[in-house]
N, CA, C and O atoms as a Tinker XYZ file with bonds, in Angstrom:
   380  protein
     1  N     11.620000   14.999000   11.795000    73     2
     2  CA    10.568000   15.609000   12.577000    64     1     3
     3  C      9.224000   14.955000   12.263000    63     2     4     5
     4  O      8.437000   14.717000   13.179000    81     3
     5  N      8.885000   14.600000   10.749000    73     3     6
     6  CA     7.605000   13.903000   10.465000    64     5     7
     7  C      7.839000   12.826000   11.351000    63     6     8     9
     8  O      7.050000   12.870000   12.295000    81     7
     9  N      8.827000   11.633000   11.415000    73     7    10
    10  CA     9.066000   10.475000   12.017000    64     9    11
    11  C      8.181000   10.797000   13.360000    63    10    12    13
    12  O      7.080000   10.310000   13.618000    81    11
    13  N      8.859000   11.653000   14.085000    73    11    14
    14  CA     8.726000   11.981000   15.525000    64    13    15
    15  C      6.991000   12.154000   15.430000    63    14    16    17
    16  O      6.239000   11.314000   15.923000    81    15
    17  N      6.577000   13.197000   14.823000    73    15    18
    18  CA     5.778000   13.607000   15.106000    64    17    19
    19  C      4.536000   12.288000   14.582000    63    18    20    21
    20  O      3.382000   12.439000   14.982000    81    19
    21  N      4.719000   11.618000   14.104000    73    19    22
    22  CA     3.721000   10.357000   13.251000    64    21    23
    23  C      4.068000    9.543000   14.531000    63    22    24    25
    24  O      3.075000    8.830000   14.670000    81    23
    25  N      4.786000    9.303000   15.374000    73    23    26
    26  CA     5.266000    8.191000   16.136000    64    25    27
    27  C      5.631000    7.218000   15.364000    63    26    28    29
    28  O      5.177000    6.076000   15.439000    81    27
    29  N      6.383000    7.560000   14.658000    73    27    30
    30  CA     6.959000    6.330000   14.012000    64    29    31
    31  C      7.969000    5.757000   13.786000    63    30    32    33
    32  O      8.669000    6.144000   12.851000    81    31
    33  N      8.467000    4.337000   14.807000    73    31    34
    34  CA     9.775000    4.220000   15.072000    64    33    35
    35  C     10.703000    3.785000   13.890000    63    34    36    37
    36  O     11.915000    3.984000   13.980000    81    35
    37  N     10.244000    3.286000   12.955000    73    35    38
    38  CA    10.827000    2.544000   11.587000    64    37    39
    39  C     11.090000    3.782000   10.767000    63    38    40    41
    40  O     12.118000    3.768000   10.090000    81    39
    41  N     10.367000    4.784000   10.725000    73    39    42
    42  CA    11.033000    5.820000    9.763000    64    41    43
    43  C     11.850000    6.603000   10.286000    63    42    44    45
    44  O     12.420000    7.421000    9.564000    81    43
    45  N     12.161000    6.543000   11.930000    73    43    46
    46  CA    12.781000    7.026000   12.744000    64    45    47
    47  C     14.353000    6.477000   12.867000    63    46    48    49
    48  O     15.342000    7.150000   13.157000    81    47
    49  N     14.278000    4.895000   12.526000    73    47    50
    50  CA    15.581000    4.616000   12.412000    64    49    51
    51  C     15.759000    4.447000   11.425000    63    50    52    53
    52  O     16.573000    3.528000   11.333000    81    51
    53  N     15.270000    5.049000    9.866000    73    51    54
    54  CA    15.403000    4.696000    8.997000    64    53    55
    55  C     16.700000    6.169000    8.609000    63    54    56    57
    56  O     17.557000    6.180000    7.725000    81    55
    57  N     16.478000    6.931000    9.338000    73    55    58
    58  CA    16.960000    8.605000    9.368000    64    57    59
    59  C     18.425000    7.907000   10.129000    63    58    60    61
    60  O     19.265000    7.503000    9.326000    81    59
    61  N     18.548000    7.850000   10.692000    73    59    62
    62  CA    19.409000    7.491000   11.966000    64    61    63
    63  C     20.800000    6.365000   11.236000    63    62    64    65
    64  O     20.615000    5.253000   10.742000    81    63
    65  N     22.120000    7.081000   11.379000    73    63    66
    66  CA    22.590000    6.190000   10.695000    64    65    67
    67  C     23.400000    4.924000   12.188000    63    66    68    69
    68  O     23.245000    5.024000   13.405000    81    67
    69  N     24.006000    4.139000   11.598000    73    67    70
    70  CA    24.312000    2.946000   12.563000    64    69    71
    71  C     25.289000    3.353000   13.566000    63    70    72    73
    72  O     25.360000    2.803000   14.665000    81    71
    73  N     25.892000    4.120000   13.270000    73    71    74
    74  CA    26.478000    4.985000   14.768000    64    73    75
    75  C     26.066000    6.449000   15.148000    63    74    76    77
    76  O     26.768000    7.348000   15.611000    81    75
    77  N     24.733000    6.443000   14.823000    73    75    78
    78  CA    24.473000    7.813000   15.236000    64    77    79
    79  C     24.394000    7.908000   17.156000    63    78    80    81
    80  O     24.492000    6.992000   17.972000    81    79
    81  N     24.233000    9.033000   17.323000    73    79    82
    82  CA    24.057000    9.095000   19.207000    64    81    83
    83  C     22.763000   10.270000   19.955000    63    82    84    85
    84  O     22.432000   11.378000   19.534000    81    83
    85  N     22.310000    9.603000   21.034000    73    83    86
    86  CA    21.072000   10.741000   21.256000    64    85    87
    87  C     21.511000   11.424000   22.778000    63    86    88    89
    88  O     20.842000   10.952000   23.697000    81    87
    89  N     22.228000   12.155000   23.072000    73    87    90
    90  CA    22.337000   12.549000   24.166000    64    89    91
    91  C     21.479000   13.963000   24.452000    63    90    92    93
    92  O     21.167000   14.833000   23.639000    81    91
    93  N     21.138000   13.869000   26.243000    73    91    94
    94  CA    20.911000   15.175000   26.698000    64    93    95
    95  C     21.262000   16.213000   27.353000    63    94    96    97
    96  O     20.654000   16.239000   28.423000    81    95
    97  N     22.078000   17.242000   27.199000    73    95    98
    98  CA    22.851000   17.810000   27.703000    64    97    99
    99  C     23.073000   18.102000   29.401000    63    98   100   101
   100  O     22.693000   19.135000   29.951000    81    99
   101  N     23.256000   17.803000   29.584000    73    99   102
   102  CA    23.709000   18.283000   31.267000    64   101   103
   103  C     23.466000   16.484000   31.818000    63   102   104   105
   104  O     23.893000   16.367000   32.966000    81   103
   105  N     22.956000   15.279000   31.313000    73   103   106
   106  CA    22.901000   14.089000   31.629000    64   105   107
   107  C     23.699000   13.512000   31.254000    63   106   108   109
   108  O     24.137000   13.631000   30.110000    81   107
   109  N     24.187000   12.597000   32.235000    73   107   110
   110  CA    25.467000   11.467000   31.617000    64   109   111
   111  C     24.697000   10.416000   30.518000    63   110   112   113
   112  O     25.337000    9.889000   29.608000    81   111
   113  N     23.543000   10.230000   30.678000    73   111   114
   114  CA    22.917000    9.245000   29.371000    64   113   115
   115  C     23.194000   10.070000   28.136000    63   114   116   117
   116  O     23.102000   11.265000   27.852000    81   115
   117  N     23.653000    8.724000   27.376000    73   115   118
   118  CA    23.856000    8.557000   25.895000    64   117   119
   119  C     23.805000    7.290000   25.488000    63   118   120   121
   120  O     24.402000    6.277000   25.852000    81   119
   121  N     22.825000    7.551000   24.500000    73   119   122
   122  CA    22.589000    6.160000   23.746000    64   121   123
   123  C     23.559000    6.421000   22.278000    63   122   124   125
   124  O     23.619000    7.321000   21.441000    81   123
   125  N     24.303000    5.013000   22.504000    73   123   126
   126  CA    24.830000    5.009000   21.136000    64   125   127
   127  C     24.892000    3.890000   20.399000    63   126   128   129
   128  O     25.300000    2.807000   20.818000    81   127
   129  N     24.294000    4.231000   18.742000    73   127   130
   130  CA    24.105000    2.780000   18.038000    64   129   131
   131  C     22.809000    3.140000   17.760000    63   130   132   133
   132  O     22.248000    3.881000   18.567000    81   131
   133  N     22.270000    2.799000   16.868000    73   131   134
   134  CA    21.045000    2.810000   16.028000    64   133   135
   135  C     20.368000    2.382000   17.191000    63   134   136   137
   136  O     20.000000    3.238000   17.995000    81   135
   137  N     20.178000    1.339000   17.373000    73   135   138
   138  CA    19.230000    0.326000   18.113000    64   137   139
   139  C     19.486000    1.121000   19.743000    63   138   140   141
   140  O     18.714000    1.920000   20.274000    81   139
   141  N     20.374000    0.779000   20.115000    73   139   142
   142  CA    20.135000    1.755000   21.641000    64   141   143
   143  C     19.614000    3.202000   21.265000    63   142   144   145
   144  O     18.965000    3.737000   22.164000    81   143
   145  N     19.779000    3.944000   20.088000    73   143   146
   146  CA    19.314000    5.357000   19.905000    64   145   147
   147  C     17.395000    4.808000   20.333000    63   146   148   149
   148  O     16.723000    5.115000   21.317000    81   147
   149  N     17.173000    4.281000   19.610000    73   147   150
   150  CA    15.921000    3.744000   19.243000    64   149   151
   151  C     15.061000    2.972000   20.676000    63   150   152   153
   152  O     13.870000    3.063000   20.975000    81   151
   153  N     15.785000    2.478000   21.130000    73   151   154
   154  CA    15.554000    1.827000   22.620000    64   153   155
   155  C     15.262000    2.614000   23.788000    63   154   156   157
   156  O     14.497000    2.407000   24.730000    81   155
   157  N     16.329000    3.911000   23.421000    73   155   158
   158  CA    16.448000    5.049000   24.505000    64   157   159
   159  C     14.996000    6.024000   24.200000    63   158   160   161
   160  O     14.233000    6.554000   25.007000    81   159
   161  N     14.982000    6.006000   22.779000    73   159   162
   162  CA    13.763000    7.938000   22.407000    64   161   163
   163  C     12.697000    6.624000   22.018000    63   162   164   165
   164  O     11.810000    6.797000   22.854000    81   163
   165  N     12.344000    5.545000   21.301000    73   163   166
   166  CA    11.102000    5.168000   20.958000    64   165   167
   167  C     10.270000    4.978000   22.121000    63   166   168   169
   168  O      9.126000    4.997000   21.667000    81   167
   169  N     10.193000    4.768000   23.641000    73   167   170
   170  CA     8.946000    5.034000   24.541000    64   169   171
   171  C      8.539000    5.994000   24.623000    63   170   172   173
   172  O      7.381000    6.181000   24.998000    81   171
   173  N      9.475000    7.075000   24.250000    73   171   174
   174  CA     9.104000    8.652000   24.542000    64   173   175
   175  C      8.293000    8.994000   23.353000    63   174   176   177
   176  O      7.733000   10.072000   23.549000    81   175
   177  N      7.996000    8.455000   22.114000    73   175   178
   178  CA     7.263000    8.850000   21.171000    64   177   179
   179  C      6.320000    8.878000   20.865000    63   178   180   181
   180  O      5.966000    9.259000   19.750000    81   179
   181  N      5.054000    8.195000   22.408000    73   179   182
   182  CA     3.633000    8.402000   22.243000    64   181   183
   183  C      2.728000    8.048000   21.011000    63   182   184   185
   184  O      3.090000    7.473000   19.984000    81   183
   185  N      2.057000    8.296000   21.180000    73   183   186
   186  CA     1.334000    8.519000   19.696000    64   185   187
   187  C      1.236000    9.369000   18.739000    63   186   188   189
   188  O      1.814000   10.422000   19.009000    81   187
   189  N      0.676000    9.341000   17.597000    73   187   190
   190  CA     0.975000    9.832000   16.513000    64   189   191
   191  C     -0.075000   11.290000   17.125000    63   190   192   193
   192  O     -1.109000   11.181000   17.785000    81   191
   193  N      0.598000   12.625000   16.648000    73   191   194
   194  CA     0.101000   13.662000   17.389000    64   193   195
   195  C      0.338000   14.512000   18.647000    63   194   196   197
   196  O      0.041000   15.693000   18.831000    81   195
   197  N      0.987000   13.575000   19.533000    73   195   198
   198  CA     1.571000   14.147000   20.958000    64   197   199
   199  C      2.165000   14.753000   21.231000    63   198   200   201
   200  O      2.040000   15.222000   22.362000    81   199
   201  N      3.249000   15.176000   20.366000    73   199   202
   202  CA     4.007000   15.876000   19.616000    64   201   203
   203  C      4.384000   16.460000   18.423000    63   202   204   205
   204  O      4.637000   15.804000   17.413000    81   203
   205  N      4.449000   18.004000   18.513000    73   203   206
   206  CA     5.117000   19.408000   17.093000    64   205   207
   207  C      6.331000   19.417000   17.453000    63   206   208   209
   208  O      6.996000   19.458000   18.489000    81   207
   209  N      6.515000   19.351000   15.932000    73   207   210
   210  CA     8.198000   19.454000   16.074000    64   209   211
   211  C      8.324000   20.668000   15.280000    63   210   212   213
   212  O      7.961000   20.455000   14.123000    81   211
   213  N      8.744000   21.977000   15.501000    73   211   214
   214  CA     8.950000   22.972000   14.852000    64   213   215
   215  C     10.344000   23.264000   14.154000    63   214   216   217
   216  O     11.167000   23.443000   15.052000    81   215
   217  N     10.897000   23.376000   12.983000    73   215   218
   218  CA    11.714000   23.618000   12.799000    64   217   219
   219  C     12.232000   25.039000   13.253000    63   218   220   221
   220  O     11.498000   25.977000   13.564000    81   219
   221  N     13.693000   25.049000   13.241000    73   219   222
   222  CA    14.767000   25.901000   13.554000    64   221   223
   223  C     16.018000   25.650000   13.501000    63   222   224   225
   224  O     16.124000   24.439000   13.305000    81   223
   225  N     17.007000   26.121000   13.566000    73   223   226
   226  CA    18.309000   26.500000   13.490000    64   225   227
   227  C     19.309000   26.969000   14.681000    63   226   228   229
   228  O     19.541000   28.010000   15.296000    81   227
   229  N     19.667000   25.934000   14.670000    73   227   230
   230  CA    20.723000   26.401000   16.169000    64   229   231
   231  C     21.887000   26.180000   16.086000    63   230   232   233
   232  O     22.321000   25.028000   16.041000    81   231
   233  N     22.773000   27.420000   16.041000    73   231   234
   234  CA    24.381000   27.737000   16.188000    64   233   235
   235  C     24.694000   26.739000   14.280000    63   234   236   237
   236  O     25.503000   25.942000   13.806000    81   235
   237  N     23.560000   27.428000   13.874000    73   235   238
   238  CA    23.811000   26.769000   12.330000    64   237   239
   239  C     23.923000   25.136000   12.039000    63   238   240   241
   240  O     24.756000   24.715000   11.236000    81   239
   241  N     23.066000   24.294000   12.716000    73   239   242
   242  CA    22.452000   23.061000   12.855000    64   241   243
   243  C     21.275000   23.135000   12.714000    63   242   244   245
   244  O     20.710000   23.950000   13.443000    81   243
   245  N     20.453000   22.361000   11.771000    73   243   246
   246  CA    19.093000   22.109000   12.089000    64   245   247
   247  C     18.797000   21.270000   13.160000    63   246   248   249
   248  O     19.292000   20.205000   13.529000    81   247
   249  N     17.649000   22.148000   13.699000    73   247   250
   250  CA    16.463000   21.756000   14.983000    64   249   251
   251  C     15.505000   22.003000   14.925000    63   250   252   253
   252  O     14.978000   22.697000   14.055000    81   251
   253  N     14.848000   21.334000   16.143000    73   251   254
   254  CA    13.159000   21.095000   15.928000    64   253   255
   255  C     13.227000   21.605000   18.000000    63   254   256   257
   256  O     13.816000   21.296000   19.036000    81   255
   257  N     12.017000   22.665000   17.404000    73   255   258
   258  CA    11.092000   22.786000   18.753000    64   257   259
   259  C     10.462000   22.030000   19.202000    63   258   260   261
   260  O      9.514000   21.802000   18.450000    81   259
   261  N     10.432000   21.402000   20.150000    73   259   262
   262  CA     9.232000   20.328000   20.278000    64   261   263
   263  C      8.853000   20.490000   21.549000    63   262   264   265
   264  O      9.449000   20.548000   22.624000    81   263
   265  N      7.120000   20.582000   21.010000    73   263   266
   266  CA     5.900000   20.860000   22.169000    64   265   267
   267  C      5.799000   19.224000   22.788000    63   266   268   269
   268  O      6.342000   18.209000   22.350000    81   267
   269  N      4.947000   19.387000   23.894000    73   267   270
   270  CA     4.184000   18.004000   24.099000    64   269   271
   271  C      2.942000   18.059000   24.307000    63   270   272   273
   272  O      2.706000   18.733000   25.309000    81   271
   273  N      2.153000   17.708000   23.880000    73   271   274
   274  CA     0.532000   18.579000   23.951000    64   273   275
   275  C      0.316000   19.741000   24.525000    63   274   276   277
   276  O     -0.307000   20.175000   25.494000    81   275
   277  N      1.296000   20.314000   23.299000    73   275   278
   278  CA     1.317000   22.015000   23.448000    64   277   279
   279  C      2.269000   22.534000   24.773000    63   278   280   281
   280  O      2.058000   23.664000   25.215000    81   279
   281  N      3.004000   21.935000   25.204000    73   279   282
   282  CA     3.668000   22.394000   26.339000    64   281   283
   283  C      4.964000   22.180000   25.836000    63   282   284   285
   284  O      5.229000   21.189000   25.155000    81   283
   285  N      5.921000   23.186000   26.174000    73   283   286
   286  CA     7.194000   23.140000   25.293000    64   285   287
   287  C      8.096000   21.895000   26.596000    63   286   288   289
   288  O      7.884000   21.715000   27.795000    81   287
   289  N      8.942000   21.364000   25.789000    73   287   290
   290  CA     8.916000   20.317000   26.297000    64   289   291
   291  C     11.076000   20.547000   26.278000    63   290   292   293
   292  O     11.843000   20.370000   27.224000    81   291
   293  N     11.412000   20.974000   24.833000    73   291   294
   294  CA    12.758000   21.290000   24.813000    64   293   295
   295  C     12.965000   21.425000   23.641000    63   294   296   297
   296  O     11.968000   21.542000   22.928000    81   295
   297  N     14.343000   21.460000   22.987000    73   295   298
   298  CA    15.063000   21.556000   21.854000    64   297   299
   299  C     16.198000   20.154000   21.332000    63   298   300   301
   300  O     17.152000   19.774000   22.010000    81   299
   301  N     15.908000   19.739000   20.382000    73   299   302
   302  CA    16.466000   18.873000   19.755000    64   301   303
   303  C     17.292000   19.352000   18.239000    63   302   304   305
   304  O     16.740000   19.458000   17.144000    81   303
   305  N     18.834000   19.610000   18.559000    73   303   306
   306  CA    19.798000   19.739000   17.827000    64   305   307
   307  C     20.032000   18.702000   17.114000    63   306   308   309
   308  O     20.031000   17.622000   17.704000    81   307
   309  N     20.257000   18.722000   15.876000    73   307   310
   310  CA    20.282000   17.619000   14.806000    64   309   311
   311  C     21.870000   17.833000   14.197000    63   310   312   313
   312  O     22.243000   18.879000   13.665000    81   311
   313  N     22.625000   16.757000   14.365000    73   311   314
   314  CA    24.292000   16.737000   13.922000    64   313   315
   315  C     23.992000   15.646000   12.189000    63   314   316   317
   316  O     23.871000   14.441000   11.974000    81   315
   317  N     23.982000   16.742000   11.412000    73   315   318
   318  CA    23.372000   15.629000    9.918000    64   317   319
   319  C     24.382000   15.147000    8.799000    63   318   320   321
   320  O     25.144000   16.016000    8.377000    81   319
   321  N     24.460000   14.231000    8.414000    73   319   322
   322  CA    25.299000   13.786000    7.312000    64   321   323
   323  C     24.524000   13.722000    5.957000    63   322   324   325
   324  O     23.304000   13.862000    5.873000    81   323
   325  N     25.294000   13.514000    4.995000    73   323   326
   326  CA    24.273000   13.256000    3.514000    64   325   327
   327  C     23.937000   11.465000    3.801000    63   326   328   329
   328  O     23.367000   10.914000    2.859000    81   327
   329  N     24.254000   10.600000    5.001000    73   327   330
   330  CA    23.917000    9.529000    5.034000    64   329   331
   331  C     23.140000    9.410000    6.234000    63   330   332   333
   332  O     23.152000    8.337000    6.838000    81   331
   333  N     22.362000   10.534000    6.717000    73   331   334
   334  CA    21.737000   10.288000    7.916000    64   333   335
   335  C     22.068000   11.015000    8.701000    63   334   336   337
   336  O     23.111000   11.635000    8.491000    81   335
   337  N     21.096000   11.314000   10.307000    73   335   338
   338  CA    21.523000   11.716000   11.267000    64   337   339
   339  C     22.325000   11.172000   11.958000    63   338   340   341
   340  O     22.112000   10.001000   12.272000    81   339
   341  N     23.764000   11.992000   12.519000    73   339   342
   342  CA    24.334000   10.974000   13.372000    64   341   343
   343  C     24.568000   11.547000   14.897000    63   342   344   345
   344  O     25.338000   10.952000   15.652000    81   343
   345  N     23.967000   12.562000   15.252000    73   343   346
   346  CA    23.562000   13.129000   16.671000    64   345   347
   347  C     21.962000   13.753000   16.774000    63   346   348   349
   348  O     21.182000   14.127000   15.898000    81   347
   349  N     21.868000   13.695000   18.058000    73   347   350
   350  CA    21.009000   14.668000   18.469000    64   349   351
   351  C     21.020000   14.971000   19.837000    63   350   352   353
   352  O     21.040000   14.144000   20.748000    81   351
   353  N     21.008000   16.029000   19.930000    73   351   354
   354  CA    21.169000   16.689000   21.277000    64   353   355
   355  C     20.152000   17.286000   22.086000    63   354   356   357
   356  O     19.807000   18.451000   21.888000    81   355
   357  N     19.609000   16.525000   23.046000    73   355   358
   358  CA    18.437000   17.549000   23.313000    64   357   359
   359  C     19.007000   18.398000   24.619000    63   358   360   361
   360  O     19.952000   18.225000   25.389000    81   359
   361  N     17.964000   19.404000   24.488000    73   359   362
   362  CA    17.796000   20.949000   25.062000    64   361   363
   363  C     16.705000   20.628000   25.865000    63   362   364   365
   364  O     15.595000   20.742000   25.345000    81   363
   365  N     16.783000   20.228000   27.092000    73   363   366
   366  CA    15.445000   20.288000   27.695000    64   365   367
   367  C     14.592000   21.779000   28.255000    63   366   368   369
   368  O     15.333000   22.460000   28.964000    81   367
   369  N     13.560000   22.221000   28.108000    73   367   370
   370  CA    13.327000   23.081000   28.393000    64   369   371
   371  C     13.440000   23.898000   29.971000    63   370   372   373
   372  O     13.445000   23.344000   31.070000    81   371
   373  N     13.522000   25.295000   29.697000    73   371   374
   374  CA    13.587000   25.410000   31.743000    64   373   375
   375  C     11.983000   25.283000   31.926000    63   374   376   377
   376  O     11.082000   25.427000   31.100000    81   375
   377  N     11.951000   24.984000   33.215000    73   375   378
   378  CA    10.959000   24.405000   34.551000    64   377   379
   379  C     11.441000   25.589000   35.208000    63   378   380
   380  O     11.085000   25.845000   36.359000    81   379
């Protein structure tokens, strides 16, 4: 969540292990592989600030709320290993 929220793509794949995957639920996109994870979410990461990532807990997974200059934006489910993340699932918010 610091990663995200600093915009910072190097500590971002530093979390991320080499087959981790970023999908969004109800979309056929999925990035899989470090580098496509990274290819797919690093434009979306703005600048440092653009985004809160709030922690939480979902269906007993850690997650992060995440605003976008204050506008809730969705939910990001975290699938974690002791060697890294190797999912994340986002929750886009309802519209």
């Amino acid at each position: 969540m610091a990663a995200w929220e600093a915009a910072d793509p190097v500590a971002f794949r530093e979390i991320l292990r080499a087959d981790a995957l970023i999908e969004q639920a109800g979309s056929p996109v999925v990035a899989r592989g470090r580098d496509a994870c990274l290819a797919f979410a690093g434009p979306s990461m703005g600048a440092p600030g653009d985004w809160r990532m709030t922690p939480a807990v979902v269906n007993a997974q850690p997650a992060a709320l995440a605003t976008w200059h204050g506008t809730p934006y969705g939910i990001a489910v975290l699938t974690t290993t002791p060697t890294g993340i190797l999912a994340v699932t986002l929750f886009p918010a309802a519209t």
